[in-house]
N, C-alpha and C positions, 0 to 999 in steps of 0.2 A: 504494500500500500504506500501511496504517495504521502510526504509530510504534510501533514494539516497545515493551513496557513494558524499563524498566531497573530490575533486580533487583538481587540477588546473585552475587558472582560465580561460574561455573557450576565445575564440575569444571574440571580441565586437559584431561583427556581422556574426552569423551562417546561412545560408541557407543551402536547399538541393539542391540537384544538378541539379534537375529540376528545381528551383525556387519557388516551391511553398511553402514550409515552413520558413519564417523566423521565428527568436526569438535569444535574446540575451542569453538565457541560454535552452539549448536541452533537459534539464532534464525536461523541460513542457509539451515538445512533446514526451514524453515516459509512453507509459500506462505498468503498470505491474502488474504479477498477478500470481499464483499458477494453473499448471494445473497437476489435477491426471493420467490423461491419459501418461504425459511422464514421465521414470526412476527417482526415487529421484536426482540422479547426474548430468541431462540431463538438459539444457536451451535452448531454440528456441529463436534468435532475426533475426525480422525483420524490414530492415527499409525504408520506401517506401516515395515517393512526400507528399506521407497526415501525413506522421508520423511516429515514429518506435514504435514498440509494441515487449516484452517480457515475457516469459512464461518459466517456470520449474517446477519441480518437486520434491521442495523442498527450503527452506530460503536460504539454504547453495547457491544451484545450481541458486536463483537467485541471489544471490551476483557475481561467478562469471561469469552470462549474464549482469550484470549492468558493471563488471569490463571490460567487453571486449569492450560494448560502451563507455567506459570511454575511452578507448584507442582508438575504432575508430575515436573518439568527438577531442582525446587532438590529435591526428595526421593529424586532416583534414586540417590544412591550410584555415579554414575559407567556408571549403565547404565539407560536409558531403557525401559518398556517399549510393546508394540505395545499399543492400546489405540484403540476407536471411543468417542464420548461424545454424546448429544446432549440439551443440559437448557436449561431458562431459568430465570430468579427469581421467585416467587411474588411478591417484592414487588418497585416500583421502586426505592423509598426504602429504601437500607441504610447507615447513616448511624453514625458516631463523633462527639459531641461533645468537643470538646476546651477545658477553661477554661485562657486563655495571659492572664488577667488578673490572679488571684488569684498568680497565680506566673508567673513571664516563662520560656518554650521559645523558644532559641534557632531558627534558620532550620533549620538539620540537624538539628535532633532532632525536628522538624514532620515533615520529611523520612524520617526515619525510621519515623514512624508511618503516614505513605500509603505506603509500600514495603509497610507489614506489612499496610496495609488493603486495598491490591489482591491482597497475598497470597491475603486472605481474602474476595476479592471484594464489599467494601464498597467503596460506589461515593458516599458523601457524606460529606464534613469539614466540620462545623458548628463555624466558628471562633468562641470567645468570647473578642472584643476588647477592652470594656470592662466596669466594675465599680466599685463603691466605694474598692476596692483596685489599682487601678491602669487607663492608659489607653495602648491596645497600639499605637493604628494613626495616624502620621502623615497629620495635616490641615492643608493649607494654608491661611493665613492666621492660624492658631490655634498659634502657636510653644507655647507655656505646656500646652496637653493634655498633648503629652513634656517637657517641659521641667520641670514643674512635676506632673501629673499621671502621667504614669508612672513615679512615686520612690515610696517610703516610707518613712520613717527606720528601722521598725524593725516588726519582726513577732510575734505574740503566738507562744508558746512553748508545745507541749502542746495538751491539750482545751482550747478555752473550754465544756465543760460544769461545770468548777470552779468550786467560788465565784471570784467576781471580783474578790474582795481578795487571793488565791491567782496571780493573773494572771502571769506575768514574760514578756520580752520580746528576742528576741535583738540588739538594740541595734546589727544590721546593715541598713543601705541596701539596701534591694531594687527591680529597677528593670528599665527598660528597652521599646524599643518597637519596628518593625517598618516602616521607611518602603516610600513608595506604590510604588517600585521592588522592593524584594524583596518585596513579596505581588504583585507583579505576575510576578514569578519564580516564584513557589511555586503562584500561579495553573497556570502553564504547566507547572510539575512534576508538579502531580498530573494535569491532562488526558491527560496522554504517558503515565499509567499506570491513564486511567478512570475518573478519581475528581473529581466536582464541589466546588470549597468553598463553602459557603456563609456568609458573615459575621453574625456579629449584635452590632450597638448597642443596648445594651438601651436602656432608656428607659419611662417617665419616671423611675422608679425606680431605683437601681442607679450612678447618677450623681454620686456623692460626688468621687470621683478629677475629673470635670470642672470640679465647684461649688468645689473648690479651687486650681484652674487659673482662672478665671472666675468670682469670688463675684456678680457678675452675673446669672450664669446661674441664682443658686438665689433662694427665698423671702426670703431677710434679706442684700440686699447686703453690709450694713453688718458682719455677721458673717462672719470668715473662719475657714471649714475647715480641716482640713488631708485630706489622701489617709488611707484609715481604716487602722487597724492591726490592727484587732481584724478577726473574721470576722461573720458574722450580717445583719443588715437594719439598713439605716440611716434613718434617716429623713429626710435630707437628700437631696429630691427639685428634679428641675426646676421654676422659676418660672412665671410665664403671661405672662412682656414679650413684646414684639415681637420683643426681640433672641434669645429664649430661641429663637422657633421661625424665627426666621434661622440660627441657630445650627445646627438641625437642620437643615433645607435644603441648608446648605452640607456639612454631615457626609454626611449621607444620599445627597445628590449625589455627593459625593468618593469613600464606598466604591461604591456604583453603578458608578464608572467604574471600580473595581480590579476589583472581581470580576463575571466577564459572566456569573454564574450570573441565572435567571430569577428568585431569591427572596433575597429582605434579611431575615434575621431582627431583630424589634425589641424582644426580650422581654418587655416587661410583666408580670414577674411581679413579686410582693413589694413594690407600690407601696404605701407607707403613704400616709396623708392629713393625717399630723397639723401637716405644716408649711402646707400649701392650709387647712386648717381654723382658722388663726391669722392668716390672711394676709388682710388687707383688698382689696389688688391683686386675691386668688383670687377673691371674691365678687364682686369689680366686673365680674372675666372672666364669671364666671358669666351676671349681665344682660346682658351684650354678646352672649354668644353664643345667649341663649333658653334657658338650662338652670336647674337649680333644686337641684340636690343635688352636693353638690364630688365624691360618687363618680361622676358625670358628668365627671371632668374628664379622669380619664384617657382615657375614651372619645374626645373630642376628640382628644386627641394622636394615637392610634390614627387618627382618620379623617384626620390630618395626615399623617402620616407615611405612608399607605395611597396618597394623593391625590401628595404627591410622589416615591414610589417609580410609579407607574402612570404618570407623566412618563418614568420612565424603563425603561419595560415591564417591572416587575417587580411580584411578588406580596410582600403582606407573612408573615410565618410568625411567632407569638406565643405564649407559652406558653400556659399554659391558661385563666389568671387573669382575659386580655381575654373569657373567655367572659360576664364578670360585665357588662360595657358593650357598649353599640351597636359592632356588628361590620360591617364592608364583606365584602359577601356571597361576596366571592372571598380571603377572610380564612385562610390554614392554621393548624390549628392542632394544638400539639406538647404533648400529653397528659405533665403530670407526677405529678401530685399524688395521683392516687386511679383505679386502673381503673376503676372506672364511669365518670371521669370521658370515659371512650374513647367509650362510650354515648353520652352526652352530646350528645357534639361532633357523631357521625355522624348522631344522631335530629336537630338540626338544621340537618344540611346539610352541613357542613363539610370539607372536604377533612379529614385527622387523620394525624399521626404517632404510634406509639406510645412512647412514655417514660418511660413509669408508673416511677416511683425505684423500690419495692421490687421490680422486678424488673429496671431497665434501668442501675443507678445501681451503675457499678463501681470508685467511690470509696467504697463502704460498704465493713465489715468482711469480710474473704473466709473468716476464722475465728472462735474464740472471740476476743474483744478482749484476752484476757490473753497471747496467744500471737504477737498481731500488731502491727506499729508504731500508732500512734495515726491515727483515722481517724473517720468519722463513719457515725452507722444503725445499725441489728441487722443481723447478720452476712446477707452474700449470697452466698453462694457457691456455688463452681463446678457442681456439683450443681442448687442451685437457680436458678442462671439459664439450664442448658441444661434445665430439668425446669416452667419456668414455662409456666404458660397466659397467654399475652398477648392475643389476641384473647378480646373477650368472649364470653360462649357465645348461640349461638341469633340469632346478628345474621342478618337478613335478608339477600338476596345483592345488591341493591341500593342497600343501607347498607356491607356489607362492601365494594364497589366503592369506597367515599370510605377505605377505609385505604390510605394511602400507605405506609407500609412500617414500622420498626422503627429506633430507633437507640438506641444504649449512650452514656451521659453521663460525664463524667471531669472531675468538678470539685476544683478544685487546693487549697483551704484549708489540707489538710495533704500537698501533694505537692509538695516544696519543693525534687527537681532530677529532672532527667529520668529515675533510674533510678527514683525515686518512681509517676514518670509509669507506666513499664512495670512492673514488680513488680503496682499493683494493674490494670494494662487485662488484662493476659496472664498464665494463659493462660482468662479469663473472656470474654474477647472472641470466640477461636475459640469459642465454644459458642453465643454470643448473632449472630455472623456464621452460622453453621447455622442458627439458625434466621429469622433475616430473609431468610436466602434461600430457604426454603422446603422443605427438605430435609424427607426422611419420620421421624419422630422414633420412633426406635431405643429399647433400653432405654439405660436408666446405663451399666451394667456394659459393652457394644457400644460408647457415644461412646468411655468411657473410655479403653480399650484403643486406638480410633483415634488419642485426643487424644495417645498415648505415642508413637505411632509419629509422630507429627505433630511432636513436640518439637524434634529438631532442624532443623528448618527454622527456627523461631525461635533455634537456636542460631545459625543460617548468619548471621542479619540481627544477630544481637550484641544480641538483646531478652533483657532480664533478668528475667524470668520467676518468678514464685512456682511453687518446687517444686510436686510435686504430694502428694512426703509429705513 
């Protein structure tokens, strides 16, 4: 039998609705098992007076038949009802990103977010480890990443859409990092409840927090950084030595072995060129390798980092920006910036996740901005992300085939402690989980009234929630 997910604590005293089953915990009363007869993606739960009994067609597909009793378990109010079910996900890929660079989440409060993701039958955690503003994940050999790289003396205060002479700062330490042991736990936490992580090292871009642990590692040894304070694009990118892409090897190696998901995200987005464009070193790389224009360079990196993640049988998954350089044909790629740009990807070829920001980006505004803590975007709210069209219209069925699924972004710049974190995910996430999984999309007024009755189950998990008025 498969491990039970571990939720909530359940009532004290569960019965069914007929009365004939009691027991303090339901998960006694649930036979499970593997049947060949239904789809890999397909679960069958039944739950009757003698017991509920589950079946799929696959580990994945029983995970989420056990997550969906888990929610009818944490909703019943102390009495279960008899209920037949039989559904699978539209999409594979149902995915949360989580930014734990720009602001550090402790192990439990990781923890608490795959509780609420298997809740919701989201079945992928896109960890964002590193960033200009800090460096999450212990690598051996490389003391100085945390030691030096996941600190930052002090954090900008407010918008940075203010003038910058308006700036102030809260003159606190911020910090902290996540050694190979406890993601190697949290690994194993979220499996027991369904849910794949998957890492990303961005690169080449995004690498400030590094270049200041390792001034080696950037364009101007000679100049040292510091881990950035401010938010935005930095332009302090990786170098083109031999040690830079040693450096990677060894990184890219080291999370490979923590997380045995099939895909390393490496982000590429937001790579400026202005330090490669100043850099005599950049040019000389250039000859060496047969290229001719420095936006060539990042491309390189991308074929490096493709070449040794494929060493260790994995795919590489990159934001959307890699679309601009030479791509390795088995390249995914995670749509941000502009819905068409989903088209795109699919017309050539491309595996694609959806993540277009103004509809998947639940760190934007959830109201009017005068009414809400400070945050970044024009308002997305709840309405509008259970009411978006995310697939493009009119996609062929052969092109819609390369959409791998949907995921919601949560990036940290102004989410500065975990109830930050929850406030703006929930309850925006239950709507954007409806529809990565494929449900038949209902009016407003119908979700709504669901989402209310849904509320306390996120009370049960202790998620603090943006009211709904």
């Amino acid at each position: 039998m498969s491990d039970p997910i571990a939720l909530v604590p359940l009532p004290q005293s569960v019965v069914w609705s007929e009365g004939v089953w009691t027991t303090n915990d339901p998960w006694e009363g649930l036979s499970v098992g593997l049947n060949d007869s239904l789809p890999p993606t397909e679960y069958a739960l039944s739950i009757s007076p003698a017991g509920a009994a589950l079946s799929a067609g696959s580990e994945a597909a029983l995970a989420d038949g056990r997550n969906t009793f888990a929610q009818i378990v944490t909703g019943a109010g102390g009495e279960i009802p008899c209920v037949t079910i039989s559904d699978r996900p539209k999409y594979a890929w149902r995915g949360l990103h989580l930014d734990v660079a720009r602001h550090f989440l402790p192990v439990e409060e990781i923890e608490t977010f795959i509780d609420a993701m298997a809740l919701h039958r989201l079945n992928v955690l896109h960890l964002h480890l590193t960033d200009d503003q800090g460096w999450r994940v212990e690598i051996k050999g490389y003391p100085r990443l945390t030691e030096v790289g996941s600190w930052r003396e002090q954090t900008l205060i407010g918008s940075m859409e203010t003038p910058e002479e308006t700036w102030t700062f809260d003159g606190t330490r911020h910090g902290g990092h996540y050694t190979q042991d406890e993601l190697t736990g949290l690994v194993d936490y979220a499996r027991r409840r369904g849910i794949m992580i998957v890492p990303e090292v961005d690169l080449p871009g995004h690498m400030q927090a590094a270049i200041a642990a390792y001034p080696e590692l950037g364009n101007f040894p000679e100049q040292q950084v510091g881990v950035r304070e401010v938010w935005g694009i930095s332009d302090h990118v990786l170098g083109v030595s031999d040690t830079v892409f040693d450096f990677l090897r060894d990184v890219l190696t080291q999370v490979a072995e923590i997380f045995p998901a099939p895909y390393l995200h490496i982000g590429g987005d937001e790579c400026r060129r202005v330090e490669w464009e100043r850099s005599s070193a950049a040019r000389a790389r250039l000859n060496e390798w047969g290229l001719t224009r420095i936006s060539e360079i990042q491309g390189h990196f991308t074929q490096f980092a493709s070449e040794v993640l494929r060493e260790q049988g994995k795919r590489v998954i990159a934001w959307d920006e890699v679309l601009e350089t030479h791509l390795p044909d088995d390249t995914i790629i995670m749509n941000w910036r502009d819905s068409a740009g989903v088209k795109t990807s699919v017309d050539r070829g491309f595996q694609t996740i959806i993540s277009t920001h103004d509809q998947t980006y639940l760190n934007y505004y959830q109201a009017d901005p005068k009414d809400e803590p400070v945050a970044l975007g024009r308002p997305n709210t709840l309405k509008d992300v259970y009411t978006a069209r995310l697939e493009p219209a009119k996609l062929p069925e052969e092109k819609r085939a390369l959409l791998l699924g949907i995921q919601a972004q949560l990036w940290s710049e102004y989410l500065p402690d975990p109830a930050s974190f929850q406030y703006m995910a929930f309850p925006r996430l239950c709507a954007l989980a409806e529809r990565a999984w494929g449900s038949p999309e209902q009016s407003w007024e119908e979700f709504e009234e669901r989402l209310r009755a849904h509320l306390p189950r996120l009370d049960a998990f202790g998620i603090r929630y943006r009211p709904l008025d």
